[in-house]
N, CA, C and O atoms as a GROMACS GRO file, in nm:
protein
  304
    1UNK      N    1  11.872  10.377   3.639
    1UNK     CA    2  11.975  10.449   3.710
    1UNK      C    3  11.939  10.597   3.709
    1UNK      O    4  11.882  10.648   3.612
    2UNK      N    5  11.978  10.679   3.842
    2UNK     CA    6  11.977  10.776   3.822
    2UNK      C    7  12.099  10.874   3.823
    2UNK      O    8  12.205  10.839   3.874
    3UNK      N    9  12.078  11.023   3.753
    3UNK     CA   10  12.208  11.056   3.726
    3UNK      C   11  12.180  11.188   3.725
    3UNK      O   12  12.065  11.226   3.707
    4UNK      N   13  12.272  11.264   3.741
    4UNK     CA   14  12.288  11.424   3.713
    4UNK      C   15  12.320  11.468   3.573
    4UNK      O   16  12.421  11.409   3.536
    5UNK      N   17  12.272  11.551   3.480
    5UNK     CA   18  12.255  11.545   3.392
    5UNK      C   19  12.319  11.736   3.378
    5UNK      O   20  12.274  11.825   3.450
    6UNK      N   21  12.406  11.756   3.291
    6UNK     CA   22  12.446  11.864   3.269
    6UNK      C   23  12.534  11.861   3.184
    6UNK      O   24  12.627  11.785   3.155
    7UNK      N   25  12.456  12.040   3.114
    7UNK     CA   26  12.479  12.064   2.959
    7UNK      C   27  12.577  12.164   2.983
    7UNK      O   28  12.536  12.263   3.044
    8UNK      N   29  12.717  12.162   2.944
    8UNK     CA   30  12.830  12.300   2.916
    8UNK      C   31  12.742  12.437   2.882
    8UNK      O   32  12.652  12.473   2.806
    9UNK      N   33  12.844  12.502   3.012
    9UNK     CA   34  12.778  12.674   2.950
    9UNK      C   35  12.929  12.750   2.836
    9UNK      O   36  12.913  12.858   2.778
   10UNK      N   37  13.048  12.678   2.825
   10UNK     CA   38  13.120  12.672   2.750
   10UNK      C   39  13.195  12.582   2.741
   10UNK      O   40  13.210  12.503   2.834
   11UNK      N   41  13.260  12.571   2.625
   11UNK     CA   42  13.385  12.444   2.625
   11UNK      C   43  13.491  12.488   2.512
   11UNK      O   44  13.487  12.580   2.430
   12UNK      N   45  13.592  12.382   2.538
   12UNK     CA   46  13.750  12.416   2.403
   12UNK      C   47  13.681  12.318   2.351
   12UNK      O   48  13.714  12.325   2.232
   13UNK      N   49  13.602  12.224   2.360
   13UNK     CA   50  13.588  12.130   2.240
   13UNK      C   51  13.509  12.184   2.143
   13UNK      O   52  13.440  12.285   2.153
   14UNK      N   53  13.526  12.094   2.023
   14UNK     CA   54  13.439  12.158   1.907
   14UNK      C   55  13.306  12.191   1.918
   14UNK      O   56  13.241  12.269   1.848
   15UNK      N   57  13.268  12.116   2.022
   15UNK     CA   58  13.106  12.124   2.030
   15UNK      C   59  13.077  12.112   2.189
   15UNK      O   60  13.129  12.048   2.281
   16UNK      N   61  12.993  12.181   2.180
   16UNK     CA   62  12.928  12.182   2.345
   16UNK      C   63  12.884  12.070   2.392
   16UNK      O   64  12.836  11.994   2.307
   17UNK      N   65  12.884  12.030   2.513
   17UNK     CA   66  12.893  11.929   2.548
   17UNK      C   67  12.839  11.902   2.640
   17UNK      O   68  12.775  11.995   2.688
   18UNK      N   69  12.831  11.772   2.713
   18UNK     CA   70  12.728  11.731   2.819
   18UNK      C   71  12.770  11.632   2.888
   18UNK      O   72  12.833  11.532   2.851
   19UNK      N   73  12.734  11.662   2.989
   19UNK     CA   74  12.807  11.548   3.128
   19UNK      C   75  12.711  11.476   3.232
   19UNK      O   76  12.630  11.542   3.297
   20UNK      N   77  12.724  11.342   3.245
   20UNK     CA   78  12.639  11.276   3.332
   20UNK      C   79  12.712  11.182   3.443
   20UNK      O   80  12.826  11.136   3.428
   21UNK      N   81  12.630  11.162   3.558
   21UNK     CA   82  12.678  11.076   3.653
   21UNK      C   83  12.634  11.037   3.727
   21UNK      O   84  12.538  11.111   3.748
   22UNK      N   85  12.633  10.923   3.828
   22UNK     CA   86  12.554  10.882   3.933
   22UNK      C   87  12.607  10.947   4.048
   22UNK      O   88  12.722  10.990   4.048
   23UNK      N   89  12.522  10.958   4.157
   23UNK     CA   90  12.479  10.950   4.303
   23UNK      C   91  12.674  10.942   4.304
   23UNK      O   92  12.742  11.038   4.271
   24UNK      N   93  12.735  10.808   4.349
   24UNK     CA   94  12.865  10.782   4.371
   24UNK      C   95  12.957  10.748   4.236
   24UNK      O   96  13.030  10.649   4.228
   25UNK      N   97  12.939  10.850   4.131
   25UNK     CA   98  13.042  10.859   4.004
   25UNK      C   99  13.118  10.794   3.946
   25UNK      O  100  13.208  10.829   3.869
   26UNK      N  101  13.063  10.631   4.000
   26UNK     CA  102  13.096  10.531   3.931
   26UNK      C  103  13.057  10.515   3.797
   26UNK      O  104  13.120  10.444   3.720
   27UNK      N  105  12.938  10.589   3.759
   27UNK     CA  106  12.946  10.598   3.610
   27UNK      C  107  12.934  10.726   3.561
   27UNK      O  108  12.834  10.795   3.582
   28UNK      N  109  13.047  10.769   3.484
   28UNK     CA  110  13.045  10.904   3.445
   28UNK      C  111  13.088  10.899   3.323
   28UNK      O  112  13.159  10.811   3.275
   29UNK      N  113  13.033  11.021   3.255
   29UNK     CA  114  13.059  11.052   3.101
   29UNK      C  115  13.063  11.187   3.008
   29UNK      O  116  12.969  11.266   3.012
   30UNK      N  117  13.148  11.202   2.945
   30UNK     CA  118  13.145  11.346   2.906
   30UNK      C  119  13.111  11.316   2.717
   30UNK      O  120  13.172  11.248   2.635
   31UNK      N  121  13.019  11.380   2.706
   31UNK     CA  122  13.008  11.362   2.542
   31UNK      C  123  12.954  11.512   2.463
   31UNK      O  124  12.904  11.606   2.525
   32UNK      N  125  12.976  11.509   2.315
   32UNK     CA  126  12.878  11.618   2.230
   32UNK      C  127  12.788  11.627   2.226
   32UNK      O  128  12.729  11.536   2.169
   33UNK      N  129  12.718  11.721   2.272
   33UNK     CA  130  12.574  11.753   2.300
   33UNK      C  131  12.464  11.690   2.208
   33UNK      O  132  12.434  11.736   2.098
   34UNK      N  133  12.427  11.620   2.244
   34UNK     CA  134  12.316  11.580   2.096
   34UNK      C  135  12.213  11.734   2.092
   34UNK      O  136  12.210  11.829   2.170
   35UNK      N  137  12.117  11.699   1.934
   35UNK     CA  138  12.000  11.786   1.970
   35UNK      C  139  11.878  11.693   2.036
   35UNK      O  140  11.769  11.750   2.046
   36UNK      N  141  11.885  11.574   2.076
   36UNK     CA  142  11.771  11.514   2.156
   36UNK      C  143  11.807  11.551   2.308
   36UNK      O  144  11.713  11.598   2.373
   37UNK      N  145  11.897  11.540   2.355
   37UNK     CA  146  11.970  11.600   2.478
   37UNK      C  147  11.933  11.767   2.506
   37UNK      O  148  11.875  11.825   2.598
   38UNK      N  149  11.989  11.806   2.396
   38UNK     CA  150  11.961  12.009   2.400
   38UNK      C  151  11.781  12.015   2.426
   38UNK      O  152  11.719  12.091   2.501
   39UNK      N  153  11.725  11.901   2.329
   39UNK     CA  154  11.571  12.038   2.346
   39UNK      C  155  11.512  11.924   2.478
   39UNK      O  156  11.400  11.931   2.528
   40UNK      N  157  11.597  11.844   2.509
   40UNK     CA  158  11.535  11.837   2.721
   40UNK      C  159  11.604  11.916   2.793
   40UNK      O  160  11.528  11.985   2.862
   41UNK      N  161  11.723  11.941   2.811
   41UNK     CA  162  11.742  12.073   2.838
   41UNK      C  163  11.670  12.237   2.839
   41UNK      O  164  11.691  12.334   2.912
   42UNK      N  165  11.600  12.223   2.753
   42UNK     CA  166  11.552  12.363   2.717
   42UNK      C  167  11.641  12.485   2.670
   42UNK      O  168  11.751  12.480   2.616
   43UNK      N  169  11.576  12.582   2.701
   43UNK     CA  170  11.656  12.720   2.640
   43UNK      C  171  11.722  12.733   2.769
   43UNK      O  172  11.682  12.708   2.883
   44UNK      N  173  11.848  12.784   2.720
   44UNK     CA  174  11.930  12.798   2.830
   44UNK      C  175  11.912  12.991   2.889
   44UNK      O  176  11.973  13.090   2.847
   45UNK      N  177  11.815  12.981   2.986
   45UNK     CA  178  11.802  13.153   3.027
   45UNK      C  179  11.899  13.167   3.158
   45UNK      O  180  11.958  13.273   3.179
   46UNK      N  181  11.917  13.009   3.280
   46UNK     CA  182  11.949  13.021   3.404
   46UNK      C  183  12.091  12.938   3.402
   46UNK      O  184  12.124  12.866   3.308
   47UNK      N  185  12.175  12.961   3.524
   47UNK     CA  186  12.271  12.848   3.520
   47UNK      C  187  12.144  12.683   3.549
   47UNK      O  188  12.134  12.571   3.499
   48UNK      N  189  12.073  12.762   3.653
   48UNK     CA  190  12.018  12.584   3.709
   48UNK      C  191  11.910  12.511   3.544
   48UNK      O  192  11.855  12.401   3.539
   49UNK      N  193  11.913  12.602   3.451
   49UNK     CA  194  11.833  12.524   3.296
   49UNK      C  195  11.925  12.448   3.249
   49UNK      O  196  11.895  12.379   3.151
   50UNK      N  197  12.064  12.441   3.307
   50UNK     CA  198  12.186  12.341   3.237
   50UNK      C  199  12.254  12.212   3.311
   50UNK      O  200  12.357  12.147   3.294
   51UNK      N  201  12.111  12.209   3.427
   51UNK     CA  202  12.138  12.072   3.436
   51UNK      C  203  11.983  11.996   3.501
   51UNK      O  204  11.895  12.072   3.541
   52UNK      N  205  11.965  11.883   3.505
   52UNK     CA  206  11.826  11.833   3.566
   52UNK      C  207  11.911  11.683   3.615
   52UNK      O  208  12.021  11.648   3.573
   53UNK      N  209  11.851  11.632   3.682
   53UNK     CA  210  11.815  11.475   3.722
   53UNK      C  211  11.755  11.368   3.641
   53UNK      O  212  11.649  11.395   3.584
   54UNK      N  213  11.792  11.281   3.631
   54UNK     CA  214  11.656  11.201   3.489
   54UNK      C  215  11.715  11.043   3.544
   54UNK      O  216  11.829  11.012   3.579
   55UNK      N  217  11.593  10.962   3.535
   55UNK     CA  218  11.611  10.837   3.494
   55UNK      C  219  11.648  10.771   3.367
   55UNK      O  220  11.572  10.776   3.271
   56UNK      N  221  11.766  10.706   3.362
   56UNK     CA  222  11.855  10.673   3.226
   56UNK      C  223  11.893  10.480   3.211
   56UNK      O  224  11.920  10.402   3.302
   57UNK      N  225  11.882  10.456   3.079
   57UNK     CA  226  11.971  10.354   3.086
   57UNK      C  227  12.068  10.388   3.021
   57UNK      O  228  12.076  10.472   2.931
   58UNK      N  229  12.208  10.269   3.106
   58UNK     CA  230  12.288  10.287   3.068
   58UNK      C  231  12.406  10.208   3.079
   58UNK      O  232  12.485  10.195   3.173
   59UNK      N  233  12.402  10.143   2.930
   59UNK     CA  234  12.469  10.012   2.950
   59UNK      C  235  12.603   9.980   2.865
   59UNK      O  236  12.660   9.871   2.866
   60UNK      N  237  12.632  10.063   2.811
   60UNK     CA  238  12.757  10.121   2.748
   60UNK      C  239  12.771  10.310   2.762
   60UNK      O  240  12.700  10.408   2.742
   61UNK      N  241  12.940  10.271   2.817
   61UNK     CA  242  12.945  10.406   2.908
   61UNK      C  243  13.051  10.485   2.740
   61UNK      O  244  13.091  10.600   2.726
   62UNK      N  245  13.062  10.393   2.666
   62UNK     CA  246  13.136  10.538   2.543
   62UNK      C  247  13.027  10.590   2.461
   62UNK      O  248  13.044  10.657   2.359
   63UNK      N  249  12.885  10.547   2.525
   63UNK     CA  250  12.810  10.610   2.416
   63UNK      C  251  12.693  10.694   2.568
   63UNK      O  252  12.667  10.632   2.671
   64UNK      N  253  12.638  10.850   2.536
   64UNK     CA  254  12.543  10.891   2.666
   64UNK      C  255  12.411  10.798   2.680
   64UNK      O  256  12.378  10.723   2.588
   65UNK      N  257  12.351  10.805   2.780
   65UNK     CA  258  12.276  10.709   2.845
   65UNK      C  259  12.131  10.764   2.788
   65UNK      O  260  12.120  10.886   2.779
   66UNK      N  261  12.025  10.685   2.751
   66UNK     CA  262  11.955  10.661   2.720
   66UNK      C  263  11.855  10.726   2.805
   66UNK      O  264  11.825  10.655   2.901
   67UNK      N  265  11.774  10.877   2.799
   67UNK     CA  266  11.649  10.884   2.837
   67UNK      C  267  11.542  10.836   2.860
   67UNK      O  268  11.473  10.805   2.763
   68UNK      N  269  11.474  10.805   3.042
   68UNK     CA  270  11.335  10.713   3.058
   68UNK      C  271  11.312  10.838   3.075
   68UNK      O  272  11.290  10.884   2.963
   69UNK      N  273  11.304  10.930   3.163
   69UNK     CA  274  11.212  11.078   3.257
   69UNK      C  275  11.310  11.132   3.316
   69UNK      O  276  11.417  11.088   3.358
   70UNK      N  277  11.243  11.279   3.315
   70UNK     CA  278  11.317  11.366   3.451
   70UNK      C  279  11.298  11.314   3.595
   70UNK      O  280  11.215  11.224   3.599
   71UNK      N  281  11.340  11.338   3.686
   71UNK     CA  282  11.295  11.297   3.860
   71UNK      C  283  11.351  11.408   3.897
   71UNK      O  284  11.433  11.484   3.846
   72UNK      N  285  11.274  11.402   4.025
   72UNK     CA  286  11.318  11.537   4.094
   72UNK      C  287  11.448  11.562   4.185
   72UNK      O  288  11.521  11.473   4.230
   73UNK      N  289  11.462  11.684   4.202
   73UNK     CA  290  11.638  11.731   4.235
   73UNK      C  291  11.656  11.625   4.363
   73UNK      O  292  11.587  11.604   4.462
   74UNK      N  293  11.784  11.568   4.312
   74UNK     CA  294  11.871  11.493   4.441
   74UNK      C  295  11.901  11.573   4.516
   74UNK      O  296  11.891  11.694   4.498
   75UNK      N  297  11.953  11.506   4.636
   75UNK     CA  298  12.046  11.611   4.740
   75UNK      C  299  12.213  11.560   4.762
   75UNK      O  300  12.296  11.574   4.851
   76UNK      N  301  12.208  11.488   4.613
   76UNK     CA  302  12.382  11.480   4.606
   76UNK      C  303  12.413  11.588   4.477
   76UNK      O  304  12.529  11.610   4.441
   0.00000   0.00000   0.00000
């Protein structure tokens, strides 16, 4: 599956956080940032370093989806 992948530039929750979804947002998810999540992300210098595209599994939606690769920018 592919998904949009984006890391909070702030939040009220305790911890920064990260949001994913498909193409038509039938699967979406908001969770605490892991640090395996943060260092694919990178250093955050730009707004566009806080989010990428990636191929994921993802087969339980209360837990974030599982990293295969980045892919390149959608046009949704």
């Amino acid at each position: 599956m592919i998904v949009k992948c984006q890391r909070s530039l702030s939040t009220t929750e305790d911890y920064r956080q990260m949001l994913f979804y498909n193409c038509t947002r039938e699967w979406q998810g908001k969770f605490d940032l892991t640090p395996e999540w943060d260092r694919l992300f990178g250093p955050t210098e730009t707004f566009d370093s806080n989010k990428f595209y990636a191929e994921v599994r993802w087969r339980d939606r209360t837990q974030p989806p599982l990293f295969v690769r980045k892919v390149e920018e959608q046009s949704w």
